[in-house]
ZADO-1210 file (C-alpha; in nm, 4 decimals, padded with zeros to 6 digits):
<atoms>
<atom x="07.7233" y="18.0894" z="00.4020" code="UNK" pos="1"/>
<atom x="07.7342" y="18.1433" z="00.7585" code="UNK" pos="2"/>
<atom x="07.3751" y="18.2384" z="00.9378" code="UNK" pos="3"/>
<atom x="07.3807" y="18.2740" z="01.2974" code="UNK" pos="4"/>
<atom x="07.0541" y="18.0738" z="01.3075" code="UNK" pos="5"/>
<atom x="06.9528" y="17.7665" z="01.1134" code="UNK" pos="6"/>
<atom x="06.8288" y="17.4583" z="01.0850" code="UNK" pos="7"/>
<atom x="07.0620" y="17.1574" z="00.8798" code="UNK" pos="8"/>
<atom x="06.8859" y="16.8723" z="00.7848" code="UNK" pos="9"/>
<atom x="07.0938" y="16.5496" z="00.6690" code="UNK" pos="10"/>
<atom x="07.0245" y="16.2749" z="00.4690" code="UNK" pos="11"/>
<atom x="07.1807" y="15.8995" z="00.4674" code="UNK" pos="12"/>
<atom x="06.9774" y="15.7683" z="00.1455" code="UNK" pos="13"/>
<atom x="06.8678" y="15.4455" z="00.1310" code="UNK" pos="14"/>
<atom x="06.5856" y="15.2389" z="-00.0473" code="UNK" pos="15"/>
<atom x="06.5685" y="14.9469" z="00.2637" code="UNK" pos="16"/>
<atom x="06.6535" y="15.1975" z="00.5167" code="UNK" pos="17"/>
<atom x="06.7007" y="15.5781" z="00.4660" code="UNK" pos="18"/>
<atom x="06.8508" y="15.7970" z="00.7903" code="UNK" pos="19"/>
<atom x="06.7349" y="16.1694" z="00.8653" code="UNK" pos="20"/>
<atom x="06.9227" y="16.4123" z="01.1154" code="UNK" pos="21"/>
<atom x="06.9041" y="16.7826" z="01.2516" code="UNK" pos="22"/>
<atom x="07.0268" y="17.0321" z="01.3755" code="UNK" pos="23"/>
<atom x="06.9944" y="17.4058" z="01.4863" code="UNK" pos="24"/>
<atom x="07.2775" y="17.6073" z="01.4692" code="UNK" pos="25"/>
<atom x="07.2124" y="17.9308" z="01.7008" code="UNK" pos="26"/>
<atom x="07.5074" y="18.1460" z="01.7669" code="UNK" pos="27"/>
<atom x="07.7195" y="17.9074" z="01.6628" code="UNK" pos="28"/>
<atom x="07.5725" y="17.6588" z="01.9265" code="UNK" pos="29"/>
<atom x="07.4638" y="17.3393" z="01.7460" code="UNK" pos="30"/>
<atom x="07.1688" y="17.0849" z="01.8802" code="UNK" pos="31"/>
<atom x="07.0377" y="16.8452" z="01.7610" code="UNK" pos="32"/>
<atom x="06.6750" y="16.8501" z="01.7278" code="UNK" pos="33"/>
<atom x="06.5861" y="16.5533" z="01.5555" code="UNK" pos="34"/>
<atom x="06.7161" y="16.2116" z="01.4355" code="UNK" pos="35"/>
<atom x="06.5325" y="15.9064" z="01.2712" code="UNK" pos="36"/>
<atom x="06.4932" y="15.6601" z="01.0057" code="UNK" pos="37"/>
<atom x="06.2493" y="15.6405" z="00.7215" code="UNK" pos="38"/>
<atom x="06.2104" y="15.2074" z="00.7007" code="UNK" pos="39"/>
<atom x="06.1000" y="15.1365" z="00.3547" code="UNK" pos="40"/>
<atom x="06.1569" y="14.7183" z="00.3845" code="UNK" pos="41"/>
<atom x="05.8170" y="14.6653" z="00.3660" code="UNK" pos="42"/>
<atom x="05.7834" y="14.7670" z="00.0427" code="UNK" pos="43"/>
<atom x="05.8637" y="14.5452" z="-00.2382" code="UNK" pos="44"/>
<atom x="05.8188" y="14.7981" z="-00.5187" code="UNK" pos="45"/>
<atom x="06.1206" y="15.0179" z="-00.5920" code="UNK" pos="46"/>
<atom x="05.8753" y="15.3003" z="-00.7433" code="UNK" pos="47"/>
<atom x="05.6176" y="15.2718" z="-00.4109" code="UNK" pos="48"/>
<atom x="05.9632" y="15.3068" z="-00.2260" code="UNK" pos="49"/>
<atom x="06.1006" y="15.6334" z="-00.3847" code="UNK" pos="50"/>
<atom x="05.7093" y="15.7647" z="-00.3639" code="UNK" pos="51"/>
<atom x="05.7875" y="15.7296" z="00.0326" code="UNK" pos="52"/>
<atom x="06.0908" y="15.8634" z="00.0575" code="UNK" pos="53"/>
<atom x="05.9508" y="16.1480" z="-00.1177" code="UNK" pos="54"/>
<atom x="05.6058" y="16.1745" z="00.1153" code="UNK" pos="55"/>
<atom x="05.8633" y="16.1603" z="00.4249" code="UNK" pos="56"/>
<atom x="06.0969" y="16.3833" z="00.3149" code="UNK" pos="57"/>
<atom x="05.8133" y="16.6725" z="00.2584" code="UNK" pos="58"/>
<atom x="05.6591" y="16.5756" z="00.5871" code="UNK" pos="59"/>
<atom x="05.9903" y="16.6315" z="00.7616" code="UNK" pos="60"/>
<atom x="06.0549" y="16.9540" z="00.5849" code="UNK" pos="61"/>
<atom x="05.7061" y="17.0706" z="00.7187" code="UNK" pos="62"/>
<atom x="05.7571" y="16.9748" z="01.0498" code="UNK" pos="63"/>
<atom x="06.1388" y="17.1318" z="01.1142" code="UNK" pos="64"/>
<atom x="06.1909" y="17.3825" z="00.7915" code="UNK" pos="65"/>
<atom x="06.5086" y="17.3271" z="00.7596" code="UNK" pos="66"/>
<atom x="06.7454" y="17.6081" z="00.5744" code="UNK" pos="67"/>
<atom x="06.9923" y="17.3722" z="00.3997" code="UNK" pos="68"/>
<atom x="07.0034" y="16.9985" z="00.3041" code="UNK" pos="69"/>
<atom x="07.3280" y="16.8303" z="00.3624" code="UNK" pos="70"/>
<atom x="07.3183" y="16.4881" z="00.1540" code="UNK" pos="71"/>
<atom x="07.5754" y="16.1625" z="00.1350" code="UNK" pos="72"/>
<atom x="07.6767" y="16.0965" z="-00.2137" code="UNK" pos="73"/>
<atom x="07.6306" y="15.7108" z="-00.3587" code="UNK" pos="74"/>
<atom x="07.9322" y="15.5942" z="-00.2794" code="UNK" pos="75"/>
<atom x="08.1005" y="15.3535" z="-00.5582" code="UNK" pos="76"/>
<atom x="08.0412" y="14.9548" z="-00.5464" code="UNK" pos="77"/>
<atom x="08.0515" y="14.6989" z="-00.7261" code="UNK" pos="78"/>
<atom x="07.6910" y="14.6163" z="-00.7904" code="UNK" pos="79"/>
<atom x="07.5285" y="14.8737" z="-01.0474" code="UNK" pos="80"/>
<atom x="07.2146" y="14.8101" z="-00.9835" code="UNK" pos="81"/>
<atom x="07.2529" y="14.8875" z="-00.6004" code="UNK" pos="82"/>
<atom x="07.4046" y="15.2136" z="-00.6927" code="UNK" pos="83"/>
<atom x="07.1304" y="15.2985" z="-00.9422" code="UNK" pos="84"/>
<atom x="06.8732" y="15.2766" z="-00.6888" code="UNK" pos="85"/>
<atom x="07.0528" y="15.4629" z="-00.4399" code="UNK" pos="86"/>
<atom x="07.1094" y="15.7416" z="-00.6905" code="UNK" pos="87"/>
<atom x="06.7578" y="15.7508" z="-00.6917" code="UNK" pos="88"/>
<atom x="06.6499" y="15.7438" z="-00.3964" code="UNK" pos="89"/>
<atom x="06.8989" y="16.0512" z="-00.3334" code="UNK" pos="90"/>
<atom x="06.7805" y="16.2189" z="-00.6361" code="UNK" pos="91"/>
<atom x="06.3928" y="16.1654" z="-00.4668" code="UNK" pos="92"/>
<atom x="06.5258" y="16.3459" z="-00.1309" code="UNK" pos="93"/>
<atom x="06.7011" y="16.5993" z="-00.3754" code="UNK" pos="94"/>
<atom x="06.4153" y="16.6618" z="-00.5434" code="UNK" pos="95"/>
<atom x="06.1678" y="16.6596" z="-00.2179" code="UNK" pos="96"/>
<atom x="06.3884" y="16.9883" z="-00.0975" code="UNK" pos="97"/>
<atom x="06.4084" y="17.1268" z="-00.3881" code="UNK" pos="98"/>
<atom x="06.0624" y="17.1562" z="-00.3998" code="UNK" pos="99"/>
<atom x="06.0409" y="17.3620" z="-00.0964" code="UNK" pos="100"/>
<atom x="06.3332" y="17.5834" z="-00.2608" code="UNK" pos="101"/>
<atom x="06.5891" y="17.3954" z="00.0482" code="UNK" pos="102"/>
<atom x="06.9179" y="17.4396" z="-00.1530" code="UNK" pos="103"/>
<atom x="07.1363" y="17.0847" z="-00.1077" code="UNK" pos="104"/>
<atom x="07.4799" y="17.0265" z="-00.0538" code="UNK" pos="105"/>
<atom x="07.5975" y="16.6699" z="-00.1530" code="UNK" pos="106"/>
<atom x="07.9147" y="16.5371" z="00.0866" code="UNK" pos="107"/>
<atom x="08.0948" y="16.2337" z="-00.0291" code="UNK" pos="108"/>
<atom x="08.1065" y="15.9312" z="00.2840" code="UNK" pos="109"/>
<atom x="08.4446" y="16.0221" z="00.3250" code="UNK" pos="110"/>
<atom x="08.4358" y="16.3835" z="00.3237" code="UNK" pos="111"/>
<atom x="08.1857" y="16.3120" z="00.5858" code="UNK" pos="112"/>
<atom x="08.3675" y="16.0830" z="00.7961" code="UNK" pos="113"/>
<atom x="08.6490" y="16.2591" z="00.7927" code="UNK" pos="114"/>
<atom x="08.4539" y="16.5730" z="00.9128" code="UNK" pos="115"/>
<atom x="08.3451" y="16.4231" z="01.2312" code="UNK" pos="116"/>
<atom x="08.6032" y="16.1714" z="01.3548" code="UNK" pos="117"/>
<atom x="08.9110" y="16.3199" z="01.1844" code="UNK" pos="118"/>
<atom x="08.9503" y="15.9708" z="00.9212" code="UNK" pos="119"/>
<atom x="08.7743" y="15.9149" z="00.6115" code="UNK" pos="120"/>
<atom x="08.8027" y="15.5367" z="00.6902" code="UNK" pos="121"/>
<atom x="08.6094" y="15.5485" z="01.0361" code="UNK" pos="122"/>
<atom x="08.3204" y="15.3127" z="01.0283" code="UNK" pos="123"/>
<atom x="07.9672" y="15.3761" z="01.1118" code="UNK" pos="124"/>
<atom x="07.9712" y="15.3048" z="01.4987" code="UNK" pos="125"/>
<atom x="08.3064" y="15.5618" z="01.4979" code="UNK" pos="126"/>
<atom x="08.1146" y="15.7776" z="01.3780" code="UNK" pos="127"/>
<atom x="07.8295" y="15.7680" z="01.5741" code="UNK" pos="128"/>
<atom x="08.0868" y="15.7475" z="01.8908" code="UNK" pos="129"/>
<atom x="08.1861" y="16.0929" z="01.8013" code="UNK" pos="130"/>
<atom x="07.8556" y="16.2110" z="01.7505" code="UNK" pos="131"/>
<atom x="07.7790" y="16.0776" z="02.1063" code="UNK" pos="132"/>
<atom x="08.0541" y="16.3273" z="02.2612" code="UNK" pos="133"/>
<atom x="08.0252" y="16.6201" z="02.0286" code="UNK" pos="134"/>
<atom x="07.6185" y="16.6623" z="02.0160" code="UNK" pos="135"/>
<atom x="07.5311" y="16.4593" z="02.3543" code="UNK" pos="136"/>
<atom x="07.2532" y="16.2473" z="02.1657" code="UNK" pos="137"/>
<atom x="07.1780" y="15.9310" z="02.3173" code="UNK" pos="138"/>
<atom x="07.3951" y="15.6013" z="02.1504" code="UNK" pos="139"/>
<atom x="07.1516" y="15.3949" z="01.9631" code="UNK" pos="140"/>
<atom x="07.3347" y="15.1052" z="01.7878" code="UNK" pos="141"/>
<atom x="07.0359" y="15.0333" z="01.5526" code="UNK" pos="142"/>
<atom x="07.0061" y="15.3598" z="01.4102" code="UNK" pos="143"/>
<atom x="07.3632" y="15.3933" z="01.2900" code="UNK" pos="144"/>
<atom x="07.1447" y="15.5423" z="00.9260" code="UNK" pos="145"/>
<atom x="07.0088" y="15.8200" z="01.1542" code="UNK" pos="146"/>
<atom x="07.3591" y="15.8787" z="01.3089" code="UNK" pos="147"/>
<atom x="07.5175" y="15.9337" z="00.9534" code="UNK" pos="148"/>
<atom x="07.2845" y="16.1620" z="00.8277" code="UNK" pos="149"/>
<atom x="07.3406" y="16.3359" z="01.1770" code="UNK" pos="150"/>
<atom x="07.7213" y="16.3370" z="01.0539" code="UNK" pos="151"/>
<atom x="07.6199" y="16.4740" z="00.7061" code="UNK" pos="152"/>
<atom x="07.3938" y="16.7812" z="00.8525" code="UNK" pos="153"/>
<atom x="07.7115" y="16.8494" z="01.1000" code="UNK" pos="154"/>
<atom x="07.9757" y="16.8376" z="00.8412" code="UNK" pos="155"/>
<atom x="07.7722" y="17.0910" z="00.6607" code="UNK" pos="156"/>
<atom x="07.7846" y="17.3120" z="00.9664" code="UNK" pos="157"/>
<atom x="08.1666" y="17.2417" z="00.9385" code="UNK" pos="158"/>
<atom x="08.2669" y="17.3161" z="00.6100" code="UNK" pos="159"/>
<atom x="08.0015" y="17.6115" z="00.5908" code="UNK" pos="160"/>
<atom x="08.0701" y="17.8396" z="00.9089" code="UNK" pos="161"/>
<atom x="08.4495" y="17.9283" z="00.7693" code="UNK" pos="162"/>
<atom x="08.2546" y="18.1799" z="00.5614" code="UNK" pos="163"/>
<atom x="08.1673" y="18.3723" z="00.8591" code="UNK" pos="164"/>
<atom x="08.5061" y="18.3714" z="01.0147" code="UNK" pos="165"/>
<atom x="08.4401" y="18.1838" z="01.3117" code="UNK" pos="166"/>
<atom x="08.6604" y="17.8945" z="01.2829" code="UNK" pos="167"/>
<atom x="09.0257" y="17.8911" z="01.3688" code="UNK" pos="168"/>
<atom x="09.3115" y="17.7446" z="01.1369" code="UNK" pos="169"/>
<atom x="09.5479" y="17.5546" z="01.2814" code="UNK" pos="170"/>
<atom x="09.8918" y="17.4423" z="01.1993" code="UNK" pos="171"/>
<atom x="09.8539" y="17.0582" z="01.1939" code="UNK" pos="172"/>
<atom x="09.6716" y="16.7533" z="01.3317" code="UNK" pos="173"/>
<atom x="09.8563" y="16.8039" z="01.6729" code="UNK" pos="174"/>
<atom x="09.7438" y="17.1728" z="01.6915" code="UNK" pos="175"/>
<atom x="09.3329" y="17.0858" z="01.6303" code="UNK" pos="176"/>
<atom x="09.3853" y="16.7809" z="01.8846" code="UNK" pos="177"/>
<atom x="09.4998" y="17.0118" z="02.1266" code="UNK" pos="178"/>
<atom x="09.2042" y="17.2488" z="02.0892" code="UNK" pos="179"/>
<atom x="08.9864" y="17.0030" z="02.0611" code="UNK" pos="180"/>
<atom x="09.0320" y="16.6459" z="02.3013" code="UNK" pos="181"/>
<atom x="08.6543" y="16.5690" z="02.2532" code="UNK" pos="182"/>
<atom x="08.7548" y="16.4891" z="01.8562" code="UNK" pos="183"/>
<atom x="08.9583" y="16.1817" z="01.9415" code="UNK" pos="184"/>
<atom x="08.8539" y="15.8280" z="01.8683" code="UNK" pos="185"/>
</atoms>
């Protein structure tokens, strides 16, 4: 699905801390055009928490309209319970777009990772790093939740704009490096 004009918004769920990103994609020119967190530590009540991630998410929708929702899958731990929650507090976000028929695509944190830096194993400052270069925001060590969700909405744009023929192929790692020095760690 490749539209010449769009808006991506991504999502880094979270029930302490959840991080929203955007951008427009014009042309094939992407911008960012808004990045945040949603802080939900004051709230000691897992319910009251999903019931704001689900006010914020609709208030964001209304204030961008976004075309798409790019989403980072729970990753596996080891503690269930943390995974449980932050299946639901995805499944709120899900559900908060789907409302305002905003189809979702869900992007494991590799996939992700991997997307933006060029390894699945970069960490969350690497990742921010490259979004610093690629998208010229500003670097903001404390919202390294906004920055992912950043990554999410631009890996979207990645994997999605192959369907309108605009992206090269290339013959190996050395090849893309060479078209593209900015995507170096």
């Amino acid at each position: 699905m490749a539209v010449s004009d769009r808006i991506i918004l991504g999502i880094d769920p979270g029930t302490i801390v959840m991080g929203y990103g955007l951008i427009h994609i014009k042309n094939n020119v992407v911008k960012p055009i808004g990045i945040g967190v949603i802080k939900l530590d004051k709230l000691d009540d897992h319910g009251l928490r999903l019931k704001m991630i689900f006010e914020r998410m609709i208030a964001i929708i209304d204030e961008y309209k976004p075309d798409e929702l790019a989403i980072e899958a729970p990753f596996f731990g080891k503690n269930v319970q943390s995974m449980l929650k932050l299946g639901r507090a995805q499944g709120v976000a899900i559900a908060a777009a789907l409302s305002k028929n905003i189809p979702f695509t869900e992007y494991s944190p590799r996939k992700i990772k991997m997307s933006i830096t060029g390894s699945g194993n970069s960490s969350k400052e690497q990742v921010a790093a490259m979004l610093v270069q690629i998208l010229g925001i500003e670097k903001e060590q404390k919202f390294l939740d906004a920055t992912d969700a950043l990554g999410a909405a631009l890996c979207h744009y990645y994997q999605n704009k192959k369907a309108g023929g605009a992206t090269k192929t290339f013959t190996g790692w050395k090849a893309f490096l060479a078209e593209n020095p900015k995507r170096k760690v």
